[in-house]
C-alpha positions, 0 to 999 in steps of 0.5 A, a space after each residue: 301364157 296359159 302355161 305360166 297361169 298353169 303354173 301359178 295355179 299349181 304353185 298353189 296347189 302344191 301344199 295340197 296335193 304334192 303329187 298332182 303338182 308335180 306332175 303338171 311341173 313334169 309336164 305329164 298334164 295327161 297324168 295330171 288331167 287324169 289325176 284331177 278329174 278324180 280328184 275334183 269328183 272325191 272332194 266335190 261330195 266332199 264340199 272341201 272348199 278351197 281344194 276341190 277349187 284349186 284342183 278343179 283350176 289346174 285340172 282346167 288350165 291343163 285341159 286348156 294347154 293340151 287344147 282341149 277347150 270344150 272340156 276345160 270350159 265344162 269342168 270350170 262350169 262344174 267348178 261353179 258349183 264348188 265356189 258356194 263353200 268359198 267365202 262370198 268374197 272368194 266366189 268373184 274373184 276365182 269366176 273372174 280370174 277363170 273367165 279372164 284365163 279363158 278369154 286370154 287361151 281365147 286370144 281376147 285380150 281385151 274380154 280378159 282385161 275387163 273381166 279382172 281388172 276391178 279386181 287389181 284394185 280391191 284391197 280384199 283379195 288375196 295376195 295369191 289371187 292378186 299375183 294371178 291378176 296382175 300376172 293376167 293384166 301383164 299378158 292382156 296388155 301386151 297382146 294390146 300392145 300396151 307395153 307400159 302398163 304390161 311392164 307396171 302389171 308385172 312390177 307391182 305382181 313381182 312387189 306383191 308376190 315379194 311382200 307375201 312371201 310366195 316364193 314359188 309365184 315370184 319365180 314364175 313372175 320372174 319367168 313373166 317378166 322375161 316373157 314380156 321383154 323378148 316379145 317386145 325386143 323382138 317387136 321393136 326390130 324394124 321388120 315388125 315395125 308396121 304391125 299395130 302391136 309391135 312398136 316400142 316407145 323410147 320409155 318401154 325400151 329403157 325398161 328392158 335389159 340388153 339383149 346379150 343380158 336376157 340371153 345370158 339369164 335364159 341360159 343359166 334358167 335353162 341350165 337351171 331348170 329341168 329341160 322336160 319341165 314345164 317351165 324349162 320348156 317355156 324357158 328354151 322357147 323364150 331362148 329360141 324365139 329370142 335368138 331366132 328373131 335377132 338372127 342367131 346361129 340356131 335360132 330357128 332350128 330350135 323353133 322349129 325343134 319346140 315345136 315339135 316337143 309341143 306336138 309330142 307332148 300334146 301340147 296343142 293349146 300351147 303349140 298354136 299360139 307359140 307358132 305364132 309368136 315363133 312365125 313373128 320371130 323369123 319374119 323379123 329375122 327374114 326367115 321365110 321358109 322357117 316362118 312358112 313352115 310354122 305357119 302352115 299347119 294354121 293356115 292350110 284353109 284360107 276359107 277357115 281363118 277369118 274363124 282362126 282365134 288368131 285369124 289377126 296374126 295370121 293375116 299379117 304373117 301370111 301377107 308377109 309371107 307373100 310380099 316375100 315371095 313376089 305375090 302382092 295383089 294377096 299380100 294386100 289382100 291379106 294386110 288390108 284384112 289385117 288392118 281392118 281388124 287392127 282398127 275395129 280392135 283398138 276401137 273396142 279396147 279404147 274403153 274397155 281395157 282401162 288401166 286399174 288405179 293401182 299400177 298408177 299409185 304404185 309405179 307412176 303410171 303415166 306420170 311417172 311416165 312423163 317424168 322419165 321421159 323429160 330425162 336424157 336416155 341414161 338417167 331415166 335408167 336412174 330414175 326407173 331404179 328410183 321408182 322400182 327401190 322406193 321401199 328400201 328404206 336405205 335408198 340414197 342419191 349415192 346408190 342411185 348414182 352408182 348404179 348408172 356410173 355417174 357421179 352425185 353431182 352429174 345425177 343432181 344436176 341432171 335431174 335438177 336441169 330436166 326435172 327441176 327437182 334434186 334426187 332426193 326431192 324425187 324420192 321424197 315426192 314419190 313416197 309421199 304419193 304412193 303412201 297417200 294412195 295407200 292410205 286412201 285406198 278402199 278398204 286399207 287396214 294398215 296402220 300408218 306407219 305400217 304404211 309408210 315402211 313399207 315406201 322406205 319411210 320409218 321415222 314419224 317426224 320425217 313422214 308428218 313433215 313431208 305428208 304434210 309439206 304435199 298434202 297440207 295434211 297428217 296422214 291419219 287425216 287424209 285416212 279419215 277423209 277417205 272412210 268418210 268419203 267411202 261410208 258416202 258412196 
């Protein structure tokens, strides 16, 4: 993940300083590190703001994929004092998201989570910075295992980074998001079925594209993107732990073959945690001696790995690995390890790793959630493209429908039958209660019908009558209602 946050970071920098970005896109971040060390010191006694920070931050990510933690960690205390020429809004949310960034490299998901997760929520953040956030949360929530809410992070980030026009971010978004699907295809194999942080529920799994499709689209971005690129990279390493982990022809072999790229691109922050995610992949796949071999330079020293940033995974996999090889007093041993601190984890993260109240506005969390659930398999397909095209204006039983081959009337009386709703009452119900939200959210500024365009409705009439029909009263009533309540906390 620390290379899609890279990458983010420096899809911001590129208007800034061109050539230090293309360096990172290139994948020399050695150059790049060298770069922006000098860099960051011209423009500290410069008090520029906005660019020394942003340098300061590639530079540190950098530092942090080539597994040079101790000097990321002092350069962002340097950055400290950069933030001052930020504006008083800016200094929390960049100290934040760097924290979290930190935290994740860290594999504590959880610190991360809570360290940015007000931010999800605050109307005052920048639609860059916003896409970071949730491009963060997606990634702390998967390592949770809380696949639901990593998906709504990454569908609301990709809505965000659409609306503001961040083309370069909603590409990398898009990257995330494929991220998230391999893992939790491989996760839901049965081989991986006991680790907490694996297992799907039926309503993640109609989230997710058929695999033949996800190969197919690695591929064509393979083909696309530069090999030697950072995102190329991240892209062949999706495609192999992919189709290492469904027992595919070549599969571990190009594990393998990643990892030694990493090692060559010293890439050592990145190669720790790819190894892991690869060592999971041949475990699912019954690749013992690919596993093994992944694994061994991580734990060589059984005495060191209780200290092991990832000392949990690696219990799992090394308990794996000797219920394989016939030695099941230290596969127990190990799993009894690794259970312990699977279950001292969730305790931590039950109340600190909560979910921010826009992904429940935006993609019906929970709810919406229970909502698809009470539909058979193929029409929550339908149900989920609902959601995800409310802001079309255009939007239609019809196209609903079609988009899952099913006639009209199969689609209304399917959802008549389970929902006790039609289609069109669906859409409706659901504008009506992310424009509610948006309108009551803390410290909205759009207008009305500004809000209402942008979840497909643009005809006032339509929008009084059915506001008015859920809420019992006018939009601008509701709004009201809501400066005053905030005015009084």
């Amino acid at each position: 993940m620390i290379t899609l946050m890279l990458l983010l970071a420096n899809a911001q920098l590129s208007p800034l300083s061109p050539t230090m970005a293309t360096l990172v896109v290139a994948g020399k971040l050695r150059q790049a590190v060298a770069q922006g060390r000098e860099s960051f010191e011209r423009h500290k006694r410069q008090a520029s703001g906005e660019h020394e920070v942003l340098v300061g931050r590639v530079t540190a990510r950098a530092l942090l994929a080539m597994g040079r933690d101790e000097e990321a960690e002092e350069l962002m205390q340097q950055m400290l004092k950069a933030y001052d020429a930020l504006p008083r809004k800016s200094i929390r949310c960049s100290t934040a998201i760097d924290q979290a960034t930190f935290m994740l490299h860290l594999n504590k998901p959880a610190r991360a989570a809570q360290t940015i997760v007000e931010l999800a929520d605050d109307a005052t953040v920048s639609a860059a910075a916003r896409v970071e956030v949730l491009v963060l949360l997606g990634a702390a929530y998967l390592a949770l295992g809380r696949h639901t809410d990593a998906f709504q992070s990454l569908e609301l980030a990709s809505h965000v980074a659409a609306e503001a026009a961040l083309h370069g971010m909603a590409d990398l978004v898009g990257l995330a998001r494929l991220d998230l699907e391999v893992s939790v295809w491989l996760r839901s194999l049965d081989e991986l079925h006991d680790h907490g942080h694996c297992s799907a529920n039926d309503s993640v799994l109609t989230r997710l594209r058929p695999v033949a499709d996800l190969d197919v689209q690695l591929q064509a971005l393979i083909r696309q993107l530069d090999p030697a690129s950072l995102g190329g990279q991240h892209a062949a390493q999706l495609h192999a732990r992919l189709r290492a982990g469904l027992g595919l022809a070549g599969g571990t072999q190009a594990l393998l073959s990643e990892v030694a790229r990493l090692d060559a691109c010293d890439m050592s922050g990145v190669a720790a945690k790819f190894r892991v995610d690869a060592a999971l992949a041949c475990l699912a796949a019954r690749s013992v001696r690919a596993a093994t071999e992944l694994l061994n330079p991580l734990v060589f020293e059984e005495k060191k790995l209780p200290g092991h940033r990832f000392a949990s995974e690696l219990n799992y996999c090394a308990s794996k690995l000797h219920t394989h090889n016939g030695r099941h007093c230290d596969a127990l041993r190990l799993y009894k390890l690794y259970s312990s601190g699977a279950l001292e984890n969730l305790r931590s993260t039950s109340s600190t790793a909560r979910v921010p109240r826009c992904l429940g506005i935006s993609f019906g969390n929970g709810s919406a959630d229970s909502t698809e659930g009470r539909l058979p398999p193929r029409y929550r397909r339908a149900y989920r493209y609902l959601i995800e095209h409310l802001d079309q204006p255009e939007l239609s039983v019809r196209q609903v429908a079609a988009q899952i081959g099913v006639t009209e009337r199969s689609l209304q009386l399917a959802f008549h039958k389970h929902l006790g709703m039609t289609p069109a009452e669906v859409i409706r119900d659901c504008r009506m209660k992310r424009i509610h939200a948006d309108l009551t959210a803390v410290g909205s500024q759009d207008s009305v019908l500004a809000v209402a365009m942008r979840w497909g409705v643009t005809n006032r009439s339509t929008l009084a009558q059915s506001y008015r029909a859920s809420y019992s009263q006018t939009p601008s009533e509701s709004r009201r209602t809501a400066v005053v309540d905030e005015r009084s906390h």
